[in-house]
Residue, then its C-alpha position, 0 to 999 in steps of 0.5 A: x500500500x502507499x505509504x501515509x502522509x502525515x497531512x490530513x485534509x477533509x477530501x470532501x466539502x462538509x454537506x448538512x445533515x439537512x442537504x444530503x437527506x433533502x437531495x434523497x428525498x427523505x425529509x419534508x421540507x418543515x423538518x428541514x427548516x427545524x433542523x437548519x438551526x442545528x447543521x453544523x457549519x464547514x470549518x476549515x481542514x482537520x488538524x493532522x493525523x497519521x494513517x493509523x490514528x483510531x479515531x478521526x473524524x470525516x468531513x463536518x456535516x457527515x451525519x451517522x444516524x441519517x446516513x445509516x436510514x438509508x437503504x436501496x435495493x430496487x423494491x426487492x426484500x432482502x434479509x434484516x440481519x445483513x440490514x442491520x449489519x450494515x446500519x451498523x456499519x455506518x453508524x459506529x465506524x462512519x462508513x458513507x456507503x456500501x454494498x452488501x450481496x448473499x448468494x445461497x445455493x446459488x440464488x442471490x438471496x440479498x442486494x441492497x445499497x447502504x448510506x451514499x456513494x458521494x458525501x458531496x451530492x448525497x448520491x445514494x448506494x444502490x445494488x448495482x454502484x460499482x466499487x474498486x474491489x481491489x486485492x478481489x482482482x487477484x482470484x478472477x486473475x487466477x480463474x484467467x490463468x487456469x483457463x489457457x492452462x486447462x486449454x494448454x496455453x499455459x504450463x503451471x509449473x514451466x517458468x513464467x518469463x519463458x511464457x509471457x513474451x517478457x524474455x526479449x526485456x529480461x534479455x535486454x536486462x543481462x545485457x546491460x547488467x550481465x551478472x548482476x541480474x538475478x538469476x532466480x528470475x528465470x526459475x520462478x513458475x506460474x504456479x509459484x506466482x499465484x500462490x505468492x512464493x515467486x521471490x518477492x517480499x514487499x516487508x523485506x524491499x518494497x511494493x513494486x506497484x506503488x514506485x510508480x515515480x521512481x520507476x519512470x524517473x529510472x526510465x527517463x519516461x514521464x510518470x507514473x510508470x505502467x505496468x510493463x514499465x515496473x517489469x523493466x525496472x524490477x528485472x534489475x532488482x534480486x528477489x527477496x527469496x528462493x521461488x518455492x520456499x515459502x509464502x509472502x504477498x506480492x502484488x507485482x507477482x499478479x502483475x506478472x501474471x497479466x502480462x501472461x494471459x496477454x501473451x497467450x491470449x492474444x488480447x489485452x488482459x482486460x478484453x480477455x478477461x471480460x470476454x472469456x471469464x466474466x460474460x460467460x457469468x452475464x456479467x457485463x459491466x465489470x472493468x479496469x478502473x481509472x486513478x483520476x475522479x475525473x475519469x470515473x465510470x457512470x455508476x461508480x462510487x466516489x472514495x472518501x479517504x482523509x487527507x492528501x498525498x503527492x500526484x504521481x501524474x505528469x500533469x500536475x506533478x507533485x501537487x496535493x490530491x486527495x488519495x484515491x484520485x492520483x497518488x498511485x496509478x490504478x490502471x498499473x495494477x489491472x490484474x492485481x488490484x484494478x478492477x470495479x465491480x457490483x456486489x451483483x457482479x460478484x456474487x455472480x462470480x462467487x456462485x459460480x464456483x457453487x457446483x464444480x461439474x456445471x460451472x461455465x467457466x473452468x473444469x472441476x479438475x481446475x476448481x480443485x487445482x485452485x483450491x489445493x493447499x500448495x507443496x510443500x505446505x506453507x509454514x507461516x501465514x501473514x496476517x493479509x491471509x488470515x482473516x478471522x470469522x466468527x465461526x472460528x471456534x477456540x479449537x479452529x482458532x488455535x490451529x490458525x495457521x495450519x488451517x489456513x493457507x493461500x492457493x491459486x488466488x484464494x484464501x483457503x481455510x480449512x474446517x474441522x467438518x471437512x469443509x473448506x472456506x474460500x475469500x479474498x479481501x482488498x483494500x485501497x485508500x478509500x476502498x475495503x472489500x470482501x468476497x467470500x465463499x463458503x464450504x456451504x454454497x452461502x457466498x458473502x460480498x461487501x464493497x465499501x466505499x472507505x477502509x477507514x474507521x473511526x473505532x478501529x483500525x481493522x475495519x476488513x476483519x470486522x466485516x468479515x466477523x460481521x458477515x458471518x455472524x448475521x448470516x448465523x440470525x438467519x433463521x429460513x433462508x428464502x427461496x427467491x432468486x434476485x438474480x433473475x430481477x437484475x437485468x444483463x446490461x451490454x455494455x459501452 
């Protein structure tokens, strides 16, 4: 992740209680004028505060009990629990916005909006507001690569630069550095990529995908620097570790992987994505997001964050922006991170994965290679790959780290009953998200549109916790299908 700045400043313009539920359309007009007495005034920025502070403030005017009112689901019932969930959500850790979407046995049984996408125009939270899903990425990369493997395009266990078009720039790398080039590149394998055991350890160096200024400044080429652009630069780093040996979260590992299904599909990483993976599942509006506001995609949420940092953009280089909008480079980070998403689209995606033998996607025996715990085992787990749940029991709980490892794009944990829970998490400034899948085809997504709290400072693992435990007050799970309700839009 970017490192924190130490200024904070409101991102967004204060709007009145009053202002934000009159543009809803919630407030007689009397009630407004009774209220108007009482809306708090813009003030000028907060004072500083550092990224791990547990308590702040959003901009003045954010107003918890009202917000949290709010809800929209197109006129479709959906289940109190998971209601309640997210009213909380927004009352205690003042979260403007999310989305929360169930699928059991493979009917969307809950979608709903919560709270507002923009605090500036009150722009509410539907089913269908896309969301940065971040680090969710990397399991619909992971579903790209098993399909070329599974057609023969691509060899899991071969070595990954062999097969991604980058050897000519790995050649170039040795012929200006000759032997200071790491040999190890050349060994690390497909499979080893997606299981996060290529070599590369952002706690030992750094993030590759958030150099984007320093990397173009080694280039001599304006910045940010793209993807492929980090490739080069990182073919003249050593590796952190032997490819195999153990695990360590690595968001370049993914971009790598991007470049890979570009190679073998004769496609952009996206288009190939969005037609071989995603249409098939009648999702059409799924994409690779863009850094700048400016750029947003209709429908899309705004992304409230406290503070600024530097641009990284040529254009207005080095200026304050606030974070989500121009302190990293988004479209660098297509197959690890970029993508925005519905709770609709991924619960489409989740439920997929429910029955092996008809998904429309990949074959069981590739379902099953995703799932499977790598060898050899895993001795340590990193806190990125532990989430907890609430039906983690003291025994479960005891043997964390044995009962949860990462696959092919997957978190996986495994259940004393036998079963095996599935997830992925992500997280961006302004942007916290969950996908999970359930040994007992209940899948669970949430996209909120802020990763921060004003209570604790592990918001994801709380909505983790969450998900499960209202999902345990579900007493009859309804027989309804929304998916049916929801129609398949082409796309632009």
């Amino acid at each position: 992740m970017p490192r924190p700045v130490t200024t904070s400043k409101p991102l967004l313009s204060a709007t009145p209680t009053a202002a934000i539920l009159r543009r809803i359309g919630i407030v007689p007009t009397a009630l407004l004028i009774l209220l108007a007495p009482f809306a708090p005034r813009t003030t000028p920025a907060d004072e500083p505060l550092p990224r791990n502070k547990t308590t702040y403030s959003w901009p003045d005017g954010f107003d918890a009990a009202g917000v949290s009112s709010l809800r929209h689901s197109a006129d479709l019932p959906t289940l109190e629990p998971f209601d309640r969930l997210a009213q909380r959500l927004i009352r205690e850790h003042h979260v403007p916005g999310l989305a929360i979407a169930v699928t059991e046995g493979g009917r969307l049984v809950h979608a709903s909006g919560y709270g507002v996408a923009d605090l500036d125009t009150g722009q509410p939270v539907t089913p269908q507001t896309l969301f940065r899903i971040a680090s969710i990425s990397k399991p619909i990369t992971a579903v790209a690569v098993l399909q070329l493997a599974s057609q023969g395009a691509i060899a899991l266990d071969a070595p990954l630069i062999d097969q991604s078009g980058l050897t000519e720039m790995f050649q170039e790398a040795i012929k200006l550095n000759g032997s200071k080039v790491d040999p190890r590149w050349q060994e690390v394998t497909v499979r080893q990529a997606l299981q996060h055991r290529g070599g590369w350890d952002r706690d030992r160096s750094f993030d590759p995908m958030f150099r984007s200024v320093q990397f173009a400044d080694e280039l001599q080429i304006a910045p940010p620097a793209g993807a492929r652009d980090v490739i080069r630069v990182m073919f003249n780093r050593p590796l952190d570790f032997d490819p195999g040996t153990r695990y360590a979260y690595s968001n370049f590992g993914y971009n790598l992987l991007g470049r890979l299904i570009e190679s073998k599909s004769g496609m952009t990483y996206e288009a190939y994505v969005r037609d071989k993976v995603l249409r098939p599942l009648g999702i059409t509006q799924m994409r690779v997001g863009r850094t700048r506001l400016a750029d947003r995609t209709p429908g899309e949420s705004r992304y409230h964050h406290p503070g600024t940092a530097p641009s990284v953009f040529a254009a207005d280089f080095g200026q304050p922006v606030p974070h989500p909008y121009g302190s990293w480079y988004l479209e660098a980070m297509d197959s690890h991170g970029g993508w925005i998403a519905s709770g609709i689209d991924l619960a489409r995606f989740a439920a997929a994965f429910d029955s092996p033998d008809q998904c429309p996607i990949l074959d069981r025996a590739s379902i099953d290679q995703m799932h499977a715990r790598p060898t050899p085992p895993q001795t340590a787990v990193t806190p990125e790959a532990v989430t907890p749940e609430a039906n983690a029991t003291k025994d479960t709980a005891a043997k964390e780290d044995n009962a949860v490892y990462y696959s092919l794009g997957w978190n996986n944990r495994e259940l004393p009953s036998g079963g095996v829970h599935h997830w992925h998490s992500g997280s961006l400034p302004g942007t916290s998200t969950i996908l999970i899948r359930r040994h007992d085809k209940k899948n669970f997504i949430a996209l909120l549109n802020t990763r921060h709290s004003r209570k604790t400072e592990k918001l994801g693992a709380e909505v983790d916790r969450a998900l499960h435990e209202a999902a345990a007050e579900v007493s009859t799970w309804p027989t309804h299908d929304h998916f049916e309700k929801f129609s398949i839009t082409q796309p632009d």
